[in-house]
N, C-alpha and C positions, 0 to 999 in steps of 0.2 A: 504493500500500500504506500503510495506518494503523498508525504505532507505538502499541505501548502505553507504551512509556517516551519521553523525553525524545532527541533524537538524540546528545546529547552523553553519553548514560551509554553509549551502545555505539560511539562516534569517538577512535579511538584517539587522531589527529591530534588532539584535543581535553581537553588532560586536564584534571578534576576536583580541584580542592583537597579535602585532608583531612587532617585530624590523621596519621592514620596513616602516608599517605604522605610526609608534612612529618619526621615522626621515627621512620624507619625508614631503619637502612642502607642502604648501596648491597649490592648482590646480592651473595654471596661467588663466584659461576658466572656467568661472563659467557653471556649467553642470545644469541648472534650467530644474525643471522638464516642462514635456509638456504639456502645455494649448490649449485647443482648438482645433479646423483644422490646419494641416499643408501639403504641400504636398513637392515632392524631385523626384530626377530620382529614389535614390537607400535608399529605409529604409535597415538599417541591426541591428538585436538585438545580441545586449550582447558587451561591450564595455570592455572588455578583447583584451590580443594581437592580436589576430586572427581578430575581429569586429574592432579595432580600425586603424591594420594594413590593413586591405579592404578597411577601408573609405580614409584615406590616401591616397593610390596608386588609387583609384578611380576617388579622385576628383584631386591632383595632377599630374598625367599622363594621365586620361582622360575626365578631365573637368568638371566630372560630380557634381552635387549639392545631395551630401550624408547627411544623419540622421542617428544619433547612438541612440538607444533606449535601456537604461541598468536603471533596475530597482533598482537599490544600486546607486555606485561611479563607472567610469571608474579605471579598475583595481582592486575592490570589491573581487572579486571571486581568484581563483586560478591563474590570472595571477600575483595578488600582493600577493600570500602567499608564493612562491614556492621558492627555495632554491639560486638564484640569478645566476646561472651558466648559460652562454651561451656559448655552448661547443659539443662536439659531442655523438651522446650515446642517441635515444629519440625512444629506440624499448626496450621491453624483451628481441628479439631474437637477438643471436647475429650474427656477421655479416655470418659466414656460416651456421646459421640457416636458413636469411633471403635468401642464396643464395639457399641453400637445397630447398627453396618451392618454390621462382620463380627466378632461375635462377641468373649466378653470373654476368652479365651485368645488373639484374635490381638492384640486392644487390650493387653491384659499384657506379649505378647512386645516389641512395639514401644517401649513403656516400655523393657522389658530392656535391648534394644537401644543406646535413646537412654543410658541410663545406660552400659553398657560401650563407646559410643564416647566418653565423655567419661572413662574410663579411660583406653582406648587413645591417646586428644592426651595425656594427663599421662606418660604411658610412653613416649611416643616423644619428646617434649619433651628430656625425662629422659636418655632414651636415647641422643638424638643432642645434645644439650646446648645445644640451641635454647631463647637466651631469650627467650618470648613474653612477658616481663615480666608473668608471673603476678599475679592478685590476686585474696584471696575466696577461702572455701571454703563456700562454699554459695550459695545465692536464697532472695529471699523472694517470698512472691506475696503480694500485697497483695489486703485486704480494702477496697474504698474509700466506703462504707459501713456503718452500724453494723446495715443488715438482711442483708448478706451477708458480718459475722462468721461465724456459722454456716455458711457453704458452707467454709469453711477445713477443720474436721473429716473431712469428708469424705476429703479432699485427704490430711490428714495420715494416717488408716486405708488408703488406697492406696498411701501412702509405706511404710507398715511392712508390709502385705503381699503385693506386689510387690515392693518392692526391699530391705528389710528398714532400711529407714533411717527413724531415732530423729525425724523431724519434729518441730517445735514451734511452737506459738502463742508470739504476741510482742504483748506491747500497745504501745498507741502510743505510753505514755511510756519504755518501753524502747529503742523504736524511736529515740525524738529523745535520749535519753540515748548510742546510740551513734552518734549522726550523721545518720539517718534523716528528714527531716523532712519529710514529703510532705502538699500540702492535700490533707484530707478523710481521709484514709489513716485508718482506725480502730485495724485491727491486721492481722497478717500471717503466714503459716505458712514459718517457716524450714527449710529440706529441705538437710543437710550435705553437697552434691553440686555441682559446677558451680563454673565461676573464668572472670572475665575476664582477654582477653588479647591482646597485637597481634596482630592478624591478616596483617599482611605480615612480620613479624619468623618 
């Protein structure tokens, strides 16, 4: 069998340096592995965001007595390696691609979406007073030449009617006056949405 990845990104026995994992606590829940019989409403395997945000909203909204079965550490895999952004942007295609093949009400909705999960991490953050050592209130998408300034507009017109958010162009000396210094980078559309953050925190 041919991996697509590296064997060491899926060996437990093997683990990857990273920033994140270098300065992130130790777990406040001891994760001990599983002995014996056990039974639950709901087992779910792989305790990544996706498995560990199911058990969450399961037993918290509906009562239920959830089991997280992850054969490493919660957060092991690719939810604690990935680049920390929680922000919009989680397709190849972009957003008139995704309207080109089904339609620009479902291309909208998906948007919607992406925007009110990046609510819901700052609410439950918030909420359960997880510090993912927040930073940033917003992205910029860079224009990286000066013939596709122009595609920015666009961008910023779907920003305001889709999600009703104030977008704005940034030229590039604004850009390096606040830190921003990227070769080539012309200018960029700032959209007030989206923060990095640890991802194993």
């Amino acid at each position: 069998m041919r991996h697509i990845y590296h064997p060491a990104s899926v060996d437990p026995a093997r683990p990857v340096d990273s920033f994140w994992l270098a300065s992130a606590p130790p777990m406040a829940i001891e994760a001990a592995p599983l002995s014996g019989r056990a039974s639950c409403d709901v087992a779910l395997i792989g305790g990544g965001f996706t498995g560990l945000s199911a058990a969450y909203h399961l037993a918290r909204d509906h009562g239920l007595d959830v089991r997280v079965l992850e054969r490493a550490v919660p957060g092991w895999g690719a939810s604690g390696r990935n680049g920390g952004f929680c922000c919009l942007g989680s397709s190849k295609l972009s957003h008139e691609g995704i309207a080109k093949r089904v339609g620009t009400e479902e291309a909208n909705r998906f948007l919607r979406t992406q925007a009110e999960a990046i609510e819901l991490v700052a609410k439950l953050t918030g909420e359960e007073g997880i510090d993912v050592q927040r930073t940033g209130d917003g992205e910029l998408d860079m224009a990286h030449r000066t013939g596709t300034v122009g595609e920015l507009e666009p961008r910023r017109a779907l920003m305001k009617s889709v999600l009703g958010l104030d977008a704005r162009l940034v030229r590039k000396e604004e850009m390096r006056e606040q830190g921003c210094r990227m070769a080539g980078a012309e200018a960029a559309l700032f959209t007030p949405i989206g923060f990095g953050l640890h991802p194993l925190r």
